[in-house]
C-alpha positions in Angstrom: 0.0 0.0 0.0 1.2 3.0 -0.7 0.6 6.7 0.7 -0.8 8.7 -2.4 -4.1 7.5 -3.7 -4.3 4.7 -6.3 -6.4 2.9 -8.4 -7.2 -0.7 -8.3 -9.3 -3.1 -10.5 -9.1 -6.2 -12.7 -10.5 -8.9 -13.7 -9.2 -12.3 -11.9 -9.4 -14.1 -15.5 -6.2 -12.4 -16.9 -5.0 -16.1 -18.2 -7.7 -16.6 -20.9 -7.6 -13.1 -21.8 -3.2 -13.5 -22.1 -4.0 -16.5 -24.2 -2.6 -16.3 -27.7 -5.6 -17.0 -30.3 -4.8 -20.3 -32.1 -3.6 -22.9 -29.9 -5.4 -26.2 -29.3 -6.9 -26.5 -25.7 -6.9 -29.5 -23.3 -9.8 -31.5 -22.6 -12.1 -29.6 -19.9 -16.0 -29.7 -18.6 -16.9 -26.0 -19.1 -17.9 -24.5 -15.3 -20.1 -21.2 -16.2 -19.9 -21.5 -12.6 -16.6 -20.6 -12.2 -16.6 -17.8 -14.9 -19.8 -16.1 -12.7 -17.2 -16.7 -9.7 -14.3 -15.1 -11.2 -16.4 -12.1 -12.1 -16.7 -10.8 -9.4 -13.8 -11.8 -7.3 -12.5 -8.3 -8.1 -14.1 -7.5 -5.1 -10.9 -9.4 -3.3 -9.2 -5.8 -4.2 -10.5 -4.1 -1.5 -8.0 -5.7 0.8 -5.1 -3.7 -1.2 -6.8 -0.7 -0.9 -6.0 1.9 1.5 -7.8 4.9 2.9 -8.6 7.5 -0.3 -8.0 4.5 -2.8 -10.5 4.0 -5.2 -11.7 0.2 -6.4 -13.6 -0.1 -9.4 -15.5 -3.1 -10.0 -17.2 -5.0 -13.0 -20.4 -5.0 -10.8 -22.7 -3.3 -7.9 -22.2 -4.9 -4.6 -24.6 -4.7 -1.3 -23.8 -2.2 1.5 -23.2 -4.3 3.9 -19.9 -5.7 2.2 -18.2 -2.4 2.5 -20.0 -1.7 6.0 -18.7 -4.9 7.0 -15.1 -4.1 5.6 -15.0 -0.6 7.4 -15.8 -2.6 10.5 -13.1 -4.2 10.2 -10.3 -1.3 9.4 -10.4 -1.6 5.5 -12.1 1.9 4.1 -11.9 2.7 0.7 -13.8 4.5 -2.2 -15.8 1.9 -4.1 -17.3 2.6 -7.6 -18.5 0.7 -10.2 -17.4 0.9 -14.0 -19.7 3.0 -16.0 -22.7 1.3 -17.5 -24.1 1.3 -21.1 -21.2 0.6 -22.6 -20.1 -3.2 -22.9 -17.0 -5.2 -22.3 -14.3 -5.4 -19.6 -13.9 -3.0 -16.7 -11.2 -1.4 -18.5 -12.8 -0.9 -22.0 -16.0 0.6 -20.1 -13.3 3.3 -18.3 -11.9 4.1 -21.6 -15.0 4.6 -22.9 -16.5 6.3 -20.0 -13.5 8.1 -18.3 -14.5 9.8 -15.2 -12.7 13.1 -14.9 -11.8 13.1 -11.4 -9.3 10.3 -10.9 -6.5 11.8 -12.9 -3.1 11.9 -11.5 -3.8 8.5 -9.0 -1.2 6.2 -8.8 -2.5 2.6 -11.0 -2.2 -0.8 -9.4 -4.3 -3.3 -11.5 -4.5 -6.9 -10.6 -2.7 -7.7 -13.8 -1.2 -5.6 -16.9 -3.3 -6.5 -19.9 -3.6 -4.7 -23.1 -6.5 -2.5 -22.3 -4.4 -1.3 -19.3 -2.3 1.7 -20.9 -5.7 3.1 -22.4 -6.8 3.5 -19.0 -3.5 5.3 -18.0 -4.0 7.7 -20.4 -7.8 8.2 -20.7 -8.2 8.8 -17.4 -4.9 10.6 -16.6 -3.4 7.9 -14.3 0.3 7.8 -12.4 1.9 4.3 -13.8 4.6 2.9 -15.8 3.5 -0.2 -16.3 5.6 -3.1 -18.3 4.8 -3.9 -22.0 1.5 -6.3 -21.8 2.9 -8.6 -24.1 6.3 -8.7 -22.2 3.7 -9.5 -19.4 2.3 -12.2 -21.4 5.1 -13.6 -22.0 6.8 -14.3 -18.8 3.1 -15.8 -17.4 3.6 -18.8 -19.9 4.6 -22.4 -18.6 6.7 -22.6 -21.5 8.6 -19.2 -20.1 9.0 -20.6 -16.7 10.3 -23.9 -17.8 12.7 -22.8 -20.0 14.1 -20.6 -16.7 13.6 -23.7 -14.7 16.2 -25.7 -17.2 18.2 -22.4 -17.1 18.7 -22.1 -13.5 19.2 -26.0 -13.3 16.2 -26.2 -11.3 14.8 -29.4 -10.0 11.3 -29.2 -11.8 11.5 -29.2 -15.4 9.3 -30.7 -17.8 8.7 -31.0 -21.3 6.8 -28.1 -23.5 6.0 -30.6 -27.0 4.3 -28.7 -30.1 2.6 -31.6 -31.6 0.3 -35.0 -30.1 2.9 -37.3 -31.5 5.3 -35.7 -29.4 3.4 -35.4 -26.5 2.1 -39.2 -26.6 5.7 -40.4 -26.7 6.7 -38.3 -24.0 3.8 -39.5 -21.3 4.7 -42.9 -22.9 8.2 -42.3 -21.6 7.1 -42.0 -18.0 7.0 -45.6 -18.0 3.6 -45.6 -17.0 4.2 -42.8 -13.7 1.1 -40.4 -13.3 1.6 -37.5 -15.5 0.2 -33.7 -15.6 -0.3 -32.2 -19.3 -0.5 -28.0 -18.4 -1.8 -25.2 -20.4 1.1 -22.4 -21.1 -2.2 -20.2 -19.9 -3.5 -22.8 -17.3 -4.3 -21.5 -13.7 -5.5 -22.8 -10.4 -6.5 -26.3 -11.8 -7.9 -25.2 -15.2 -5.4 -26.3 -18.1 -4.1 -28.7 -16.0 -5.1 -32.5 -16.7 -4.1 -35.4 -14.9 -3.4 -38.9 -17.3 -3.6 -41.4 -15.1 -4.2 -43.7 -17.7 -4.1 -45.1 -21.6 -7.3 -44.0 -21.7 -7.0 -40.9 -20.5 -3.8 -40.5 -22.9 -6.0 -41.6 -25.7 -8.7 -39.1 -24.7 -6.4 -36.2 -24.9 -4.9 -37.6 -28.4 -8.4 -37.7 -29.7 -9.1 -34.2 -28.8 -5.9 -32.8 -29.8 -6.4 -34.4 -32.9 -9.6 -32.7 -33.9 -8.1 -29.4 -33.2 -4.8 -29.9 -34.9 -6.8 -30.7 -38.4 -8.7 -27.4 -37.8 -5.1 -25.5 -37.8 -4.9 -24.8 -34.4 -1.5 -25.0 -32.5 -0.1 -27.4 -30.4 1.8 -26.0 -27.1 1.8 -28.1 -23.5 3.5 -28.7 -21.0 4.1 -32.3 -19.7 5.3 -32.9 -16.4 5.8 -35.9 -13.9 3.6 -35.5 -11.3 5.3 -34.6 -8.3 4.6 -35.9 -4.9 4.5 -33.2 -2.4 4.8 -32.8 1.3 4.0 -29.4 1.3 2.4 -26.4 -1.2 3.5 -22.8 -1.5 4.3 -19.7 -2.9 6.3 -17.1 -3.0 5.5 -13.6 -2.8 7.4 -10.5 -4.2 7.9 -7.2 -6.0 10.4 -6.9 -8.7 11.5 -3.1 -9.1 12.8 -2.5 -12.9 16.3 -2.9 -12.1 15.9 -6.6 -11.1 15.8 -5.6 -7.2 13.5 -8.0 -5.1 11.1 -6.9 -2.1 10.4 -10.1 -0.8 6.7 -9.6 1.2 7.0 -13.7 2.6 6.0 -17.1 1.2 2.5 -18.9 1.7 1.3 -22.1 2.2 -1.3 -22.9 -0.2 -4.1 -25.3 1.0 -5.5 -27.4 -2.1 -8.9 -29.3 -2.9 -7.5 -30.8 -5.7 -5.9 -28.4 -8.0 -9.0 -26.0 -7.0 -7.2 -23.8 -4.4 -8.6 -23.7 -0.8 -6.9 -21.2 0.7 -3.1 -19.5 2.4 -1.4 -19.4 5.1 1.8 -18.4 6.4 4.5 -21.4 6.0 4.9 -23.0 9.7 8.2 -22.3 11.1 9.8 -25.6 10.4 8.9 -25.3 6.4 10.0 -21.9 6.7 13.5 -22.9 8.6 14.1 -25.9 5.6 13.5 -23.3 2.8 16.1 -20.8 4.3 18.4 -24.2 4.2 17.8 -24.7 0.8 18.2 -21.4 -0.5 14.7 -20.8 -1.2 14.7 -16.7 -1.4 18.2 -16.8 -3.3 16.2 -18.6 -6.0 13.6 -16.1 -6.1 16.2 -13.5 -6.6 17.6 -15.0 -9.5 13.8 -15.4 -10.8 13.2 -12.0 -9.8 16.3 -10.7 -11.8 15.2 -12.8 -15.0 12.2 -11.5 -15.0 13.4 -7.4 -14.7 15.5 -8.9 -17.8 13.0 -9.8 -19.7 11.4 -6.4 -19.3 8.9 -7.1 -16.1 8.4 -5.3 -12.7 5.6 -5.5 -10.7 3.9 -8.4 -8.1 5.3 -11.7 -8.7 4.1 -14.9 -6.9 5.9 -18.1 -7.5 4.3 -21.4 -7.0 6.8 -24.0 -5.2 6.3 -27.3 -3.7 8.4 -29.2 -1.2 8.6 -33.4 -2.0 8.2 -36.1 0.2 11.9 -37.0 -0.7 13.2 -33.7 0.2 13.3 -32.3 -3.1 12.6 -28.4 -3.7 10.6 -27.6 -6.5 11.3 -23.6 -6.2 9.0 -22.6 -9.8 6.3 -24.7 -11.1 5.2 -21.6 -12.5 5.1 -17.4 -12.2 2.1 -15.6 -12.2 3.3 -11.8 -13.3 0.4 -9.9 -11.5 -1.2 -10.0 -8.0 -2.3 -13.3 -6.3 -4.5 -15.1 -4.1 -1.2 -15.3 -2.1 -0.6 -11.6 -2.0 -4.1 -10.8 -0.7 -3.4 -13.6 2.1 -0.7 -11.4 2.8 -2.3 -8.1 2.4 -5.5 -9.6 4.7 -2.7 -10.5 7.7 -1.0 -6.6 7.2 -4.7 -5.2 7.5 -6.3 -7.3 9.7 -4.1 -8.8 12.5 -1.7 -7.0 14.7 0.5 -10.0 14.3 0.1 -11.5 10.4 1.1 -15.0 11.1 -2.2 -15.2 12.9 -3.9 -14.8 10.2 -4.8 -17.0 7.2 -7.2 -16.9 3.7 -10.0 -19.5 3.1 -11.8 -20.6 0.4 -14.9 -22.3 0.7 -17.4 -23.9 -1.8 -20.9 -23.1 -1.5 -23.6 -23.9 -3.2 -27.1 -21.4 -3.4 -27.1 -19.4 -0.2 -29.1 -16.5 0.6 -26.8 -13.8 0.0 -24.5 -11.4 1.6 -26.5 -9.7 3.9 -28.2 -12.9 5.8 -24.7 -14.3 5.6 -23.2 -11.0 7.7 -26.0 -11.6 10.0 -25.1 -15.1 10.6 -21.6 -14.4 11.2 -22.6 -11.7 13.5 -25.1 -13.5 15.2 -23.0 -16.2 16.1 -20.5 -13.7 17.6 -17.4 -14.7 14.9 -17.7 -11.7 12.8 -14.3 -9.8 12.2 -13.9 -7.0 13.6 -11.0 -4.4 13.6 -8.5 -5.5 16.1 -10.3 -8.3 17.0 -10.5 -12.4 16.1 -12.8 -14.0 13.7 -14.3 -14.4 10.1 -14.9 -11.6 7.2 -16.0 -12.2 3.9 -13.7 -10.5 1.5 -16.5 -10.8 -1.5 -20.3 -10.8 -2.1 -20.8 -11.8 -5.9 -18.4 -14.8 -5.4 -21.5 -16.3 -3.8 -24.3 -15.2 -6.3 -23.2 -18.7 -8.6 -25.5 -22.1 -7.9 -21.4 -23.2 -7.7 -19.8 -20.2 -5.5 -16.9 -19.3 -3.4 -17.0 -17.5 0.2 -13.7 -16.0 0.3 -12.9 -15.0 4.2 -9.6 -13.9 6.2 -9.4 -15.6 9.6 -8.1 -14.3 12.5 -7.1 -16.1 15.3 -5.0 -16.3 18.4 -3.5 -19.9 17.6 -4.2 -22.9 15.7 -7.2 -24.0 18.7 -8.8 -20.9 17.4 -8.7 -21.2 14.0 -10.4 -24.9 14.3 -13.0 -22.9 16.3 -13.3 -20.7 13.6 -13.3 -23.4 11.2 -16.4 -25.4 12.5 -18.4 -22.4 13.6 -17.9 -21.3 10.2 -19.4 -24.7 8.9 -22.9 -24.1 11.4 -23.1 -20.9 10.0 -23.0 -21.7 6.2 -25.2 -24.9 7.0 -27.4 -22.5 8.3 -27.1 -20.2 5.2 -27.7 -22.4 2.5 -30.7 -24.1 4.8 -32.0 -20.5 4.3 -32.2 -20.9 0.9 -33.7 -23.9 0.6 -36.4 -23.5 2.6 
């Protein structure tokens, strides 16, 4: 956060919208879901934001999410992108430009191309990196390539054609492997074959697309066998200099992530033995090369043999990690107490009777204090949504406290709605 007044936004979709027209896409059941979901997660924002920064979202939200917010030290300006005018938040503000946000500092969730029209149509403080150098450095294929440069542990295979990536899952010998989208992201793109079947699935598919023109480009990778997820989080300034803001521990459903949380002391003392920053620094200072600077998060993963993986991939842009971090700044007076969790939900009876709930029950975050806050309201307005929360708590009894009361109260929620 910074002292002169910024403006946030973006879209949480920034992989699709990366994606390079003409490449062939992995098998996948299509989750409108999930697109309704990742919507409005721009909301998540707010936890960046501090007081005199403006968030612009895609969509209204209730009162009571930026009551409930206040309540519990986050103020901000909230406004919604002009209406009447289609498209993404940023082509409605360059349509629209309001004229009294010029000279505010810009911080979106992620550069995209629309992003220097904003700068300019509404007057904005940034120098932002080249979208496509952006682009770029977000690809699988980018971050393998550094992985085999740095002599990483890690490294997989990007293959441009089926044949190519038959024979390499072949060459497994039969070990589970993971085929990735170079524009994949939090379990989308990503396909486990655990199987000939599966293997002949994907050829299938591939197929059909290749003899339509499109492009072959994945990544194929052993799956790994971890003991432990994580990220990294950090800021690369233009000259390749690295503020490092902590690493994460990622909590999975899956590959559907479930939430953050700082990394426990003893995962955090084993990844200062290994050297674990000093590789970020490196990635840091290849990605300044390559003409980035901004928020970087780094997923990692720690094997049951011992074996760091330090980059399964770079995300080039703010991340569910960072506003773990940014939720423990904000909301605890000690961050390590504090922790981001996902949970799925299915028809509640929205935000309002959800803050009442929380309130009634007594576990409803308030500044300085412990408990639950929802971060987002239109995360839950999907038959397959998200509550997004920050938990407080004093120690690990608490947070299980939290945890269960959290379970009554969304039992109760969804019971709500049904009846």
């Amino acid at each position: 956060m910074t002292a002169a007044r910024v403006l946030r936004l973006g879209a949480f979709d920034v992989e699709r919208r990366w994606r390079p027209d003409g490449l062939a896409a992995l098998p996948e059941i299509a989750d409108r879901g999930a697109d309704v979901v990742a919507s409005a997660m721009d909301e998540l924002l707010a936890v960046a934001c501090g007081p005199g920064d403006v968030l612009v979202t895609g969509a209204p939200a209730p009162v009571a999410w930026q009551e409930v917010l206040a309540g519990a030290g986050i103020g901000f300006e909230h406004r919604v992108a002009p209406c009447g005018v289609g498209g993404t938040v940023e082509e409605r503000l360059v349509a629209r430009p309001p004229a009294d946000l010029g000279g505010l500092g810009f911080e979106p969730y992620a550069v995209l191309p629309e992003s220097a029209g904003v700068v300019g149509a509404l007057g904005l403080r940034a120098e932002l990196p080249d979208w496509r150098v952006v682009r770029a450095v977000s690809s699988k294929s980018w971050s393998n390539a550094l992985v085999r440069d740095l002599g990483l542990a890690g490294a997989g295979v990007v293959v441009d054609s089926v044949a190519a990536l038959e024979a390499e899952v072949q060459a497994l010998d039969g070990a589970p492997a993971l085929l990735k989208d170079p524009f994949g992201v939090s379990g989308r793109g990503t396909l486990a074959v655990t199987s000939p079947l599966v293997l002949r699935s994907v050829v299938r598919v591939l197929g059909k697309q290749v003899r339509r023109g499109l492009d072959v480009e994945v990544l194929v990778q052993r799956r790994f066998d971890p003991v432990a997820d994580f990220s990294a989080q950090f800021s690369v300034r233009p000259g390749g200099e690295v503020d490092w803001l902590g690493a994460r521990l990622i909590e999975n459903t899956g590959f559907a992530y479930a939430g953050s949380r700082p990394v426990p002391p003893r995962l955090a003392e084993r990844l200062a033995a290994l050297g674990y920053e000093e590789v970020m620094a490196d990635v840091g200072a290849a990605l300044a090369g390559a003409g980035y600077h901004g928020p970087v998060c780094v997923d990692s993963m720690l094997l049951r043999d011992g074996t760091l993986v330090p980059v399964l991939e770079i995300n080039p842009r703010t991340s569910m990690g960072l506003i773990s971090v940014l939720a423990g700044r904000r909301l605890a007076a000690d961050p390590e107490r504090a922790r981001l969790v996902v949970r799925p939900v299915r028809g509640g009876c929205g935000f309002d009777r959800l803050v009442s709930l929380l309130r009634a029950d007594g576990i409803l975050l308030e500044a300085g204090g412990a408990g639950v806050l929802p971060l987002a309201s239109g995360t839950l307005a999907s038959s397959r949504g998200r509550l997004y929360c920050a938990v407080v708590a004093h120690d690990e009894d608490g947070h299980r406290a939290f945890d269960a009361a959290l379970d009554v109260v969304l039992d109760a929620w969804q019971v709500d709605r049904a009846s």
